[in-house]
N, CA and C of each residue as an Amber inpcrd file, in Angstrom:
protein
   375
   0.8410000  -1.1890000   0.0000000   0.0000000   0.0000000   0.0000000
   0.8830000   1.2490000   0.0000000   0.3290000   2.1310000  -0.8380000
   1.2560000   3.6040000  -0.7730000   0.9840000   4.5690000  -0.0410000
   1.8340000   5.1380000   0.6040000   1.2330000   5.9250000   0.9920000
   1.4120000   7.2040000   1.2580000   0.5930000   8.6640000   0.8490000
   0.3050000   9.8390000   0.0060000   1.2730000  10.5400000   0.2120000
   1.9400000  11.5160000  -0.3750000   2.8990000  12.6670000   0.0010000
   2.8840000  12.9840000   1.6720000   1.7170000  13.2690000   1.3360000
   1.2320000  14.1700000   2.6960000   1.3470000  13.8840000   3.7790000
   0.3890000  12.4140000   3.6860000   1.0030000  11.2970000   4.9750000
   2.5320000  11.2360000   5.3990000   3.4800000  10.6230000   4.3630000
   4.9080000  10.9180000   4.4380000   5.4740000  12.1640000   5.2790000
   4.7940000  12.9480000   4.6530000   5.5430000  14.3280000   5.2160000
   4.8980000  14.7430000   6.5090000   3.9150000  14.2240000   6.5790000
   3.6010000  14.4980000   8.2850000   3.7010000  13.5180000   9.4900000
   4.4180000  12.4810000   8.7330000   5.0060000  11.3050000   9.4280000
   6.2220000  11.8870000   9.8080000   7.0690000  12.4380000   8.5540000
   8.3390000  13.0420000   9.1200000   8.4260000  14.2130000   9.9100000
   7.6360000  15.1420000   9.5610000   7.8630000  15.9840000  10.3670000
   7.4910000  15.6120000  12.1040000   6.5190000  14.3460000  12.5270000
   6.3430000  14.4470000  13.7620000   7.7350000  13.4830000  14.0940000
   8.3470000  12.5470000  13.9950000   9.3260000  12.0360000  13.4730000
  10.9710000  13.3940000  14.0750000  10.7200000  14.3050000  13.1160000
  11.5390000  15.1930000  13.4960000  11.2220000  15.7970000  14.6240000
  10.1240000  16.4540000  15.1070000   9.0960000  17.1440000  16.0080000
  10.1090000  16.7510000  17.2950000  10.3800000  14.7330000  17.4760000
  10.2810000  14.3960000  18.6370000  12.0780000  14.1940000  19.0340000
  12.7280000  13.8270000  17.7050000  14.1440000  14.1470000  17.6760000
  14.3960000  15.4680000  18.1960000  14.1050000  17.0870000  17.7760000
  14.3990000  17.8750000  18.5390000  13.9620000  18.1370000  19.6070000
  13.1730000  17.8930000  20.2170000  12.4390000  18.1440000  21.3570000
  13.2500000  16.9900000  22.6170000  13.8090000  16.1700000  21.8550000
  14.6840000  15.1700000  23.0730000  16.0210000  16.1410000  23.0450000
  16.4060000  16.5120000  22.0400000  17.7550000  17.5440000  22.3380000
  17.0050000  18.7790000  23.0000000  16.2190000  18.9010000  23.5890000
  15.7010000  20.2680000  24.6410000  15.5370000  21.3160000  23.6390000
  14.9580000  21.6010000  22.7090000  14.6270000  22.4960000  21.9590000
  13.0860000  22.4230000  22.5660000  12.5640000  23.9390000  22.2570000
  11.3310000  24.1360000  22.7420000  10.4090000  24.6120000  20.8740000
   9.1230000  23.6570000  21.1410000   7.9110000  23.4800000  20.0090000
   7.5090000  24.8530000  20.1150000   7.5620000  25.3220000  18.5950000
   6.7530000  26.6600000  18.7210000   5.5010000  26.7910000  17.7530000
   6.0740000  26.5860000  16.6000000   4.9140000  26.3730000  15.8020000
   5.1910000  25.1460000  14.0970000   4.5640000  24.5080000  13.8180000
   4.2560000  23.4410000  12.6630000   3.4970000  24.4690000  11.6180000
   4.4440000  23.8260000  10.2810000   4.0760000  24.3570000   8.7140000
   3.3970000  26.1040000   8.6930000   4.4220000  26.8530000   9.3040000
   3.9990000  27.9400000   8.9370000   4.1040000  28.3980000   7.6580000
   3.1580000  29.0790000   7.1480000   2.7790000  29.4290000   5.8130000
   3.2910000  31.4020000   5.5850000   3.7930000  31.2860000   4.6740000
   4.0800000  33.1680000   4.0050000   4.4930000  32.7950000   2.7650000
   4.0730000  33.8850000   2.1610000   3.7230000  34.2630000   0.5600000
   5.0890000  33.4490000   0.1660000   4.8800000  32.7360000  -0.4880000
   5.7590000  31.7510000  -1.8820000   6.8070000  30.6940000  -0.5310000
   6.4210000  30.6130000   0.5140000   7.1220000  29.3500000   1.1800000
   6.6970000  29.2110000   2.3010000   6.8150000  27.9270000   3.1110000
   6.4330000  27.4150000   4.3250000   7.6260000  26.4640000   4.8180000
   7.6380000  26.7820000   6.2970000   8.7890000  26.1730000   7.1210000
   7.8830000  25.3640000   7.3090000   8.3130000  24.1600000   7.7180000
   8.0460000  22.6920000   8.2310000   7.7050000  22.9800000  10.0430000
   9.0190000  23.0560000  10.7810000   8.7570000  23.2150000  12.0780000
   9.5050000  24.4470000  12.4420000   8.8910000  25.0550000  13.5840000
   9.7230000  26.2830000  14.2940000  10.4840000  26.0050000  16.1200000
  11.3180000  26.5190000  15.9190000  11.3240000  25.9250000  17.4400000
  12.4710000  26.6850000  17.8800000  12.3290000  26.5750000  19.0370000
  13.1380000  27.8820000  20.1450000  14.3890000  27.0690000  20.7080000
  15.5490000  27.4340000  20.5880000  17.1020000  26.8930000  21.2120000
  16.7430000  27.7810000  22.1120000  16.4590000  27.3590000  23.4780000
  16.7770000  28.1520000  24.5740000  18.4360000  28.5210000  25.1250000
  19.0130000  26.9980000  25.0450000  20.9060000  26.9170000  25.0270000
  21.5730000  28.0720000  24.6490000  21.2470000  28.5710000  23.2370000
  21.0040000  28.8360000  22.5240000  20.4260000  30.7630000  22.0600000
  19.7380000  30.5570000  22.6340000  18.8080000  31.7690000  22.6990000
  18.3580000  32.4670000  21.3250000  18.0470000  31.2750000  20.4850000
  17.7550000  31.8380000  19.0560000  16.1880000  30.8450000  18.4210000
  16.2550000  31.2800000  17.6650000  14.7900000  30.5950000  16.6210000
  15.3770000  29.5310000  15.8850000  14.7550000  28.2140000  15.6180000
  15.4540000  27.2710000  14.8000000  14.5390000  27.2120000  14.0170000
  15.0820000  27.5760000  12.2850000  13.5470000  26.9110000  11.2260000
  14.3280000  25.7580000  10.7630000  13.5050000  24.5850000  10.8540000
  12.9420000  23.9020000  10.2910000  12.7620000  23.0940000   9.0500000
  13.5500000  22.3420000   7.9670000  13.0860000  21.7240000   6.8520000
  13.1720000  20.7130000   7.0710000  11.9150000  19.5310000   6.8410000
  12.1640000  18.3720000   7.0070000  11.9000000  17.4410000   5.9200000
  12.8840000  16.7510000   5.3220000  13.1240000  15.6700000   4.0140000
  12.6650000  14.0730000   4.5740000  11.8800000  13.8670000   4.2020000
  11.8300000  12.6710000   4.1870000  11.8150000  11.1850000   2.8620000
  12.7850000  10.1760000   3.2040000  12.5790000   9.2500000   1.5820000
  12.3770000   8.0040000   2.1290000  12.0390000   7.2080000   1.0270000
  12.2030000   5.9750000   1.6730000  13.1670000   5.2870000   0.6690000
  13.5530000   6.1190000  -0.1620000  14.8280000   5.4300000  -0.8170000
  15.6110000   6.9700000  -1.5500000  16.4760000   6.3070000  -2.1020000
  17.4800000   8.0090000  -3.0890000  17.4780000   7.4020000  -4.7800000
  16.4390000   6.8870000  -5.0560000  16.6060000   6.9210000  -6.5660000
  16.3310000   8.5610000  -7.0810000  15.9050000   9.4990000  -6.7430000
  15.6140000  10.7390000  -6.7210000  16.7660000  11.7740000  -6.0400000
  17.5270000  10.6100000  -5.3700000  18.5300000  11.8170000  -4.6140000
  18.2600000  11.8360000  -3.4490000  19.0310000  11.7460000  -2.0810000
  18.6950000  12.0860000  -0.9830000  18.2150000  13.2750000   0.0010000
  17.2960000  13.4030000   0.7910000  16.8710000  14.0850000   1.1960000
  17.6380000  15.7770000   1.4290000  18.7670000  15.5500000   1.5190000
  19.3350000  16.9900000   1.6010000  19.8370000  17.6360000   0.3160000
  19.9340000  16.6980000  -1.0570000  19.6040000  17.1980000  -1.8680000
  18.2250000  17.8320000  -2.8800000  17.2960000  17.7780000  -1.8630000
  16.4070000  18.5550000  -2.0620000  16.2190000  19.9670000  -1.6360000
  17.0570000  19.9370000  -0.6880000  17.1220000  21.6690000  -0.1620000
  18.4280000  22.4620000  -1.2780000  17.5270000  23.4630000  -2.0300000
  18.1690000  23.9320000  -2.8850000  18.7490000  25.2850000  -2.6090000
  19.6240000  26.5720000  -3.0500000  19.6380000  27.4650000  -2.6110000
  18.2830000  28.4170000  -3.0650000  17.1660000  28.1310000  -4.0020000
  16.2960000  28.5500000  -4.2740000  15.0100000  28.2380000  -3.0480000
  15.3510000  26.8470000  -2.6850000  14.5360000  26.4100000  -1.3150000
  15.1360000  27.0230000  -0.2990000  16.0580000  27.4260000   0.1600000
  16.9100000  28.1390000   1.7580000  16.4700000  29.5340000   0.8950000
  16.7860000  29.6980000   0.1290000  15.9290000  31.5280000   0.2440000
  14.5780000  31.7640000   0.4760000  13.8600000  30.6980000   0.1960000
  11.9590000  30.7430000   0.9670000  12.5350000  30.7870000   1.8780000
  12.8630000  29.4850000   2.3680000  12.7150000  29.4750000   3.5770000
  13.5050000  30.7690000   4.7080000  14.1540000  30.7950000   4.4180000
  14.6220000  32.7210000   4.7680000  13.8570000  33.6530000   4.5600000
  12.9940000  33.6950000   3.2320000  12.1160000  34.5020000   3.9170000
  10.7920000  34.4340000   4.3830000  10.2320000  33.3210000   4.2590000
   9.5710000  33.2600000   5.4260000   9.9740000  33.1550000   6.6400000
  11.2110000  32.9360000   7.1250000  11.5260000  33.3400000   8.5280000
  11.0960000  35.3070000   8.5370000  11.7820000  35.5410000   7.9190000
  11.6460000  37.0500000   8.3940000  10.4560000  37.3990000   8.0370000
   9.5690000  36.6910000   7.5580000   7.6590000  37.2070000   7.2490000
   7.1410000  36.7560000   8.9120000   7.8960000  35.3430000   9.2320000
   7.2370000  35.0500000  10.9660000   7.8480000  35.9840000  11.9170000
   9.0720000  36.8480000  11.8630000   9.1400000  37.8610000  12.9340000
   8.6580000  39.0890000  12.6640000   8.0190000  39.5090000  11.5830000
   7.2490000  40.5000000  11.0230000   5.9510000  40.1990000  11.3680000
   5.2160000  39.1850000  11.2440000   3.7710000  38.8750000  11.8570000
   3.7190000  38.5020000  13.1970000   4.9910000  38.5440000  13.8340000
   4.6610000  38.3920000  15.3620000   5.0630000  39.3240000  16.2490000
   5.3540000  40.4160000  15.1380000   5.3190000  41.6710000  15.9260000
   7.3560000  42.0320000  16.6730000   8.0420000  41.2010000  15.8530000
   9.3190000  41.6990000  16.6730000   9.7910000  43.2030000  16.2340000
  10.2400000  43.7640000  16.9970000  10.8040000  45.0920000  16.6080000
  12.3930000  44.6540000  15.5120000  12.9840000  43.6830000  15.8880000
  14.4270000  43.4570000  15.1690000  14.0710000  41.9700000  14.7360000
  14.6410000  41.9520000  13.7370000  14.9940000  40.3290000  13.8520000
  15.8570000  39.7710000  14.8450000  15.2630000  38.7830000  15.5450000
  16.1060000  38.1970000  16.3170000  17.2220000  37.1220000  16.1910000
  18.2180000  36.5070000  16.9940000  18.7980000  35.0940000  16.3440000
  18.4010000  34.6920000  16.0380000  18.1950000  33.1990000  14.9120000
  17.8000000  32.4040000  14.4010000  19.0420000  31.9320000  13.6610000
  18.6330000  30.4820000  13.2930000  19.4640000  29.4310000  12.0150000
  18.2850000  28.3600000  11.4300000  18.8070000  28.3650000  10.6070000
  18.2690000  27.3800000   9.7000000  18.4820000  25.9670000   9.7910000
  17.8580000  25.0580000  10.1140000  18.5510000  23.4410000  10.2390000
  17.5090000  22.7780000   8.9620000  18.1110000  21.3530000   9.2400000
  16.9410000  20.6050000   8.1030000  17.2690000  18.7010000   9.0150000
  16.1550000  18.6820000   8.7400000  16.0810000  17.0810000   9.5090000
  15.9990000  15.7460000   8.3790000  16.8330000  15.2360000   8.0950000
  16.7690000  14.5650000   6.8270000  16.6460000  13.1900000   7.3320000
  15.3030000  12.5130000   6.8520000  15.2200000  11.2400000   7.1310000
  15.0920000  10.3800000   6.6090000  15.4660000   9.1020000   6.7830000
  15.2680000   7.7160000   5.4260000  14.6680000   7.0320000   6.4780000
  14.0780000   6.1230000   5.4250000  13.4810000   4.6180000   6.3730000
  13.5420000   4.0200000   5.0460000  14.1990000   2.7440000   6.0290000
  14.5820000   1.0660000   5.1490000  14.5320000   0.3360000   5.7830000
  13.3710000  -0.7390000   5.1140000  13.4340000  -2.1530000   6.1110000
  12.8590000  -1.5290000   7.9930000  11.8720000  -0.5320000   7.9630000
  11.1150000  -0.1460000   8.8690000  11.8840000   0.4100000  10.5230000
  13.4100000   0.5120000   9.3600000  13.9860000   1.4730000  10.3320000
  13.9810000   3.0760000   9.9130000  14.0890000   3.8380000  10.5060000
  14.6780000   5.3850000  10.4250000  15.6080000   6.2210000  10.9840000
  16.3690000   6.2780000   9.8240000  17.4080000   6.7310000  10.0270000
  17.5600000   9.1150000  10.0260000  17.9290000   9.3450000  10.5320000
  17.8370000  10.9520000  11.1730000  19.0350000  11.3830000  10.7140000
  19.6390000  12.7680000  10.3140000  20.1800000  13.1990000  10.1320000
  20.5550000  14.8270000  10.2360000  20.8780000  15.4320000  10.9730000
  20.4340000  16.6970000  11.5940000  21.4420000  17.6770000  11.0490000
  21.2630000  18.3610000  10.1800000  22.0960000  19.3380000   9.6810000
  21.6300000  20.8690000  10.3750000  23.0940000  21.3610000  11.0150000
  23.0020000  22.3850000  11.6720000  22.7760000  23.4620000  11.0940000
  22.4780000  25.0440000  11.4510000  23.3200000  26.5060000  11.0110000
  23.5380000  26.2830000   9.5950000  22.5950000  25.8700000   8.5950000
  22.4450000  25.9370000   7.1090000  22.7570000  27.2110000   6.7160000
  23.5540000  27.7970000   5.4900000  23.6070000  28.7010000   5.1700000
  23.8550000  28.4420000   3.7470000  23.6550000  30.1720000   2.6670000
  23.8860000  30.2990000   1.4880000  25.1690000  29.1550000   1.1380000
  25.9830000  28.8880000   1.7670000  27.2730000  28.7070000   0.8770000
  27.2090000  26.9670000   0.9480000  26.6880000  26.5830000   1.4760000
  25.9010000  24.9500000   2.1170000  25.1820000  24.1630000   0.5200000
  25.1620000  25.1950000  -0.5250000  24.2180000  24.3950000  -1.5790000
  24.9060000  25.1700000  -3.2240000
């Protein structure tokens, strides 16, 4: 049985959800939406004291390429700016810290495997 994009991707993202949240990151908000992109998950590094967004890849194989080759530098610029559309709609006076991560996951043979790429930046793709 197959099963839908959607399912997939909200398998992974809770999947990821629970990986950061065991490293003490604090849940802020799931699939926020702004004009031409949406972060997956948001979440607060208290350690830290910054905003973490969020991309989460999920495959169940790489005939397509593996999950972190889907984050393109055309995909990290949404997703950049929809970060700065979520501290604009929540009212910050500055942008605050933040980084970019991405949670890249496989499953084979009904294991899953995680992969946590830190502090993503332009020069990363």
């Amino acid at each position: 049985m197959k099963i839908s994009r959607k399912k997939m991707g909200e398998f992974g993202e809770k999947i990821a959800r629970q990986f950061l949240e065991k490293k003490k990151l604090k849940f802020c908000e799931k699939n926020f939406c702004a004009a031409g992109g949406e972060i997956d998950l948001i979440f607060f590094d208290i350690a830290r004291d910054e905003f973490v967004f969020v991309e989460v890849k999920i495959r169940t194989n790489t005939a397509f390429g593996d999950g972190a080759s889907a984050i393109t530098s055309h995909k990290f610029q949404k997703i950049l700016a929809a970060a700065e559309f979520f501290f604009a709609q929540k009212n910050f006076e500055k942008i605050p810290n933040f980084r970019i991560d991405a949670i890249i996951l496989r499953l084979d043979r009904g294991k899953i495997f995680c992969q946590h790429l830190q502090n993503l930046g332009e020069t990363d793709f």
